[in-house]
C-alpha atoms as an extended CHARMM CRD file, in Angstrom:
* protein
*
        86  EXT
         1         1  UNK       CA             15.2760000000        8.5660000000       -3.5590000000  PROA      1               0.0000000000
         2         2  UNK       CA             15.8470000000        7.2030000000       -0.2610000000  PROA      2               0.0000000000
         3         3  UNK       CA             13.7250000000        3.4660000000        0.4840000000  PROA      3               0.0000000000
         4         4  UNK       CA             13.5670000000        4.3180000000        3.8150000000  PROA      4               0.0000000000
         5         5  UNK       CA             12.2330000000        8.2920000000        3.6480000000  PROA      5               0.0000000000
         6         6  UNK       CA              8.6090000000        8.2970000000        4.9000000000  PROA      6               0.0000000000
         7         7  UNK       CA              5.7650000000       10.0990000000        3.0980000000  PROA      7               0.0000000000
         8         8  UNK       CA              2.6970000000       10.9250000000        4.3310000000  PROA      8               0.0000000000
         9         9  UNK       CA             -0.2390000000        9.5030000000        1.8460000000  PROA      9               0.0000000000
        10        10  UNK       CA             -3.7430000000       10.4910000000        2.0440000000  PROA      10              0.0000000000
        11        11  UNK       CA             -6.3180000000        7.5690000000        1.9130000000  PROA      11              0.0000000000
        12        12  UNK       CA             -9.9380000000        8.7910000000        1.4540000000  PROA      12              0.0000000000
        13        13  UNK       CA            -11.7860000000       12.4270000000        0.3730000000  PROA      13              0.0000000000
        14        14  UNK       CA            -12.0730000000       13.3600000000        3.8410000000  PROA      14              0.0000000000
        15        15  UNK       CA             -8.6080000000       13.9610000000        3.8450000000  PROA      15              0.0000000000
        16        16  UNK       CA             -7.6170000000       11.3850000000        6.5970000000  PROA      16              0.0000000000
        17        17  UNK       CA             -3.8530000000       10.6280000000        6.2490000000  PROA      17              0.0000000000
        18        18  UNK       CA             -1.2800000000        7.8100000000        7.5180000000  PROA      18              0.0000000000
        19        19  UNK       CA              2.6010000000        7.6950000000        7.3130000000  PROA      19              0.0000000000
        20        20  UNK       CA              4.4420000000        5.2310000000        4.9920000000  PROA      20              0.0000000000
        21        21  UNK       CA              7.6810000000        4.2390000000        3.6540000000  PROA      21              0.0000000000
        22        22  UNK       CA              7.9280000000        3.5600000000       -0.4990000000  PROA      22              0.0000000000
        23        23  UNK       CA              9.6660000000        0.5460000000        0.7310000000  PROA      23              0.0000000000
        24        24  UNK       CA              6.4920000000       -0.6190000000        2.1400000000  PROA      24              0.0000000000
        25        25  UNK       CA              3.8680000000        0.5910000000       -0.0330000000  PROA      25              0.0000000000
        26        26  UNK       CA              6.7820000000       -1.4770000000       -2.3480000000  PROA      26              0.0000000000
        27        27  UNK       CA              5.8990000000       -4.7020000000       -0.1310000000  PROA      27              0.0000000000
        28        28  UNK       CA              2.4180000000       -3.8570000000        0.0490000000  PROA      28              0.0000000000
        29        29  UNK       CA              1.7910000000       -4.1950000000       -3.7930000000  PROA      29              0.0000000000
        30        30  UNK       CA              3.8740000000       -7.4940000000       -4.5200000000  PROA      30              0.0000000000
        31        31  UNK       CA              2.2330000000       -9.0470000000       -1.2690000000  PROA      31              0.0000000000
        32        32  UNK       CA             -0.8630000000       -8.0810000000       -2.3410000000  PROA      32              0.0000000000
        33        33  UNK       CA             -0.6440000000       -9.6330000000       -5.7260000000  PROA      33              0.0000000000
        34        34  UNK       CA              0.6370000000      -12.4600000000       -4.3890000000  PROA      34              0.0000000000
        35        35  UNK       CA             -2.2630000000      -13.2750000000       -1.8400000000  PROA      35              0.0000000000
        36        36  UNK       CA             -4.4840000000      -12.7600000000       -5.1700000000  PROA      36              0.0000000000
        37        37  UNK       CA             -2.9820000000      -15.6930000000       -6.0510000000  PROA      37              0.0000000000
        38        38  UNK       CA             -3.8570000000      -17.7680000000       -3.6140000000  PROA      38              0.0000000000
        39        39  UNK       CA             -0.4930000000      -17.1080000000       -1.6190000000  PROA      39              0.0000000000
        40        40  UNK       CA             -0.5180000000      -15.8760000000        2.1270000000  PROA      40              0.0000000000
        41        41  UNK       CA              2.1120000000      -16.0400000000        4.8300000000  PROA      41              0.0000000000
        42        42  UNK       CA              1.4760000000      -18.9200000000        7.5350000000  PROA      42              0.0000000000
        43        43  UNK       CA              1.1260000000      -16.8700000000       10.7550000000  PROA      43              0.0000000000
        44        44  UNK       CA             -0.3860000000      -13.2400000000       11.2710000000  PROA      44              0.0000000000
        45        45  UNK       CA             -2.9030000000      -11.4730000000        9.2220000000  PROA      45              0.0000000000
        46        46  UNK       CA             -3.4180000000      -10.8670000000        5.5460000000  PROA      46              0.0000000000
        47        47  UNK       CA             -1.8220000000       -7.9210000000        4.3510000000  PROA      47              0.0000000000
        48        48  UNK       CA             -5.1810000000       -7.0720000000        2.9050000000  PROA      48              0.0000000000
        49        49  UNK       CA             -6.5900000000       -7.1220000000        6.0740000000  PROA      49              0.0000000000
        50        50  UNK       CA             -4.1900000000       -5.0920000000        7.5000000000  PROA      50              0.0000000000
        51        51  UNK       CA             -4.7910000000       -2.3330000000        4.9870000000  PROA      51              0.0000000000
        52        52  UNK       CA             -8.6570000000       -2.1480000000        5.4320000000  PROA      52              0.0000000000
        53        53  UNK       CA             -7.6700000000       -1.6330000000        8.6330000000  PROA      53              0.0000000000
        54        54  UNK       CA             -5.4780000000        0.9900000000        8.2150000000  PROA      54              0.0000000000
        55        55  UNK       CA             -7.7930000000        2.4320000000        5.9570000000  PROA      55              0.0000000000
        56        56  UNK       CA            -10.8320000000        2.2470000000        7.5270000000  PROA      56              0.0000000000
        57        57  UNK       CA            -12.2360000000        0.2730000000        4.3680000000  PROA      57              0.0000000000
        58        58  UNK       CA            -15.2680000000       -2.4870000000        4.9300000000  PROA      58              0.0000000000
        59        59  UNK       CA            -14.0250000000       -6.1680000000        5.1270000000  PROA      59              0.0000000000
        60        60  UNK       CA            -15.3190000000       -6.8610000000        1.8130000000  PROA      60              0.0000000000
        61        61  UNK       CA            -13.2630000000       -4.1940000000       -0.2300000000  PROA      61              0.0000000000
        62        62  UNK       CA            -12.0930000000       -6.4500000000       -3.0860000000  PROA      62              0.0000000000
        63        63  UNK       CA             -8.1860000000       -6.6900000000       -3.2370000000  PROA      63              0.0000000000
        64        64  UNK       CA             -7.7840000000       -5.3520000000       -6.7590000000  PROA      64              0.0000000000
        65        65  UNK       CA             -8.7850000000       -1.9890000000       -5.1990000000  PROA      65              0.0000000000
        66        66  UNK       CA             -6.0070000000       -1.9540000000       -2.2560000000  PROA      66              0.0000000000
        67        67  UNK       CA             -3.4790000000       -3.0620000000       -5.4280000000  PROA      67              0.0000000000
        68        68  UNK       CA             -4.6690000000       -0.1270000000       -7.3560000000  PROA      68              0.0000000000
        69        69  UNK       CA             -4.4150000000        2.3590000000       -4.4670000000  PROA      69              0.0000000000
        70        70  UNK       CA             -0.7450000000        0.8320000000       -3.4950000000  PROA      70              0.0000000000
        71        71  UNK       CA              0.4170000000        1.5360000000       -7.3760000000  PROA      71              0.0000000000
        72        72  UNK       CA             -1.4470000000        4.8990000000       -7.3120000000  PROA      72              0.0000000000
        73        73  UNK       CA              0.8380000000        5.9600000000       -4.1910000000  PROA      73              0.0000000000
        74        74  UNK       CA              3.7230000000        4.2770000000       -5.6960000000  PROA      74              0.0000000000
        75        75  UNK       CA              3.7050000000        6.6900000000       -8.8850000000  PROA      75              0.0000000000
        76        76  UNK       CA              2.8100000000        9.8760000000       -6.8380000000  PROA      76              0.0000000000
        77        77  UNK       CA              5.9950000000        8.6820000000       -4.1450000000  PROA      77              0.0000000000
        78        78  UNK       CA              8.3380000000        8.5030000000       -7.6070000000  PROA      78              0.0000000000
        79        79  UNK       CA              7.0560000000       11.3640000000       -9.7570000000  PROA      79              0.0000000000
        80        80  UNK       CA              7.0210000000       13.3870000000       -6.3030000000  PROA      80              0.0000000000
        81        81  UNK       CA             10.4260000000       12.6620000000       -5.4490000000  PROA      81              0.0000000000
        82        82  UNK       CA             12.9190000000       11.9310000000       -8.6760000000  PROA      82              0.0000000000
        83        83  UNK       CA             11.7450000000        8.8640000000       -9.9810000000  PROA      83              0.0000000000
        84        84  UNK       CA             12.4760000000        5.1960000000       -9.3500000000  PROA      84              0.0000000000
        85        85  UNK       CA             14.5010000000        4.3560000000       -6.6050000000  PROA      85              0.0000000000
        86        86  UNK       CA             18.2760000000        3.8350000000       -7.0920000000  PROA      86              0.0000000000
């Protein structure tokens, strides 16, 4: 599987839809768990707060959820499309 290959992922039950890379849903989940720790990059936004907006989600969607939904799309990208990347 290619890094770079875009997939289109589908975000909510109303079917709404945005395109991705798996090397950035990739980035996604480590930043994520990484600004649960208390981590977060010195200038711009949160990537949390980037993906509520990309999502439409409220402000105060708890992080664990965006971490689970990253993974989720992780697994479908690999099962999907031959596995881990090589």
């Amino acid at each position: 599987m290619n890094m770079a290959q875009t997939f289109e992922l589908e975000y909510d039950e109303a079917g709404n839809t945005f395109t991705t890379s798996a090397f950035q849903l990739l980035q996604w989940k480590h930043a994520l768990k990484l600004e649960k720790l208390g981590m977060t990059m010195s200038r711009g936004r949160k990537v949390s707060a980037h993906l509520k907006r990309l999502m439409n989600l409220k402000r105060n969607t708890p992080v664990d959820y965006l971490i689970e939904w990253v993974t989720g799309a992780l697994t479908t990208v690999y099962e999907a499309h031959g596995g881990l990347p090589e």
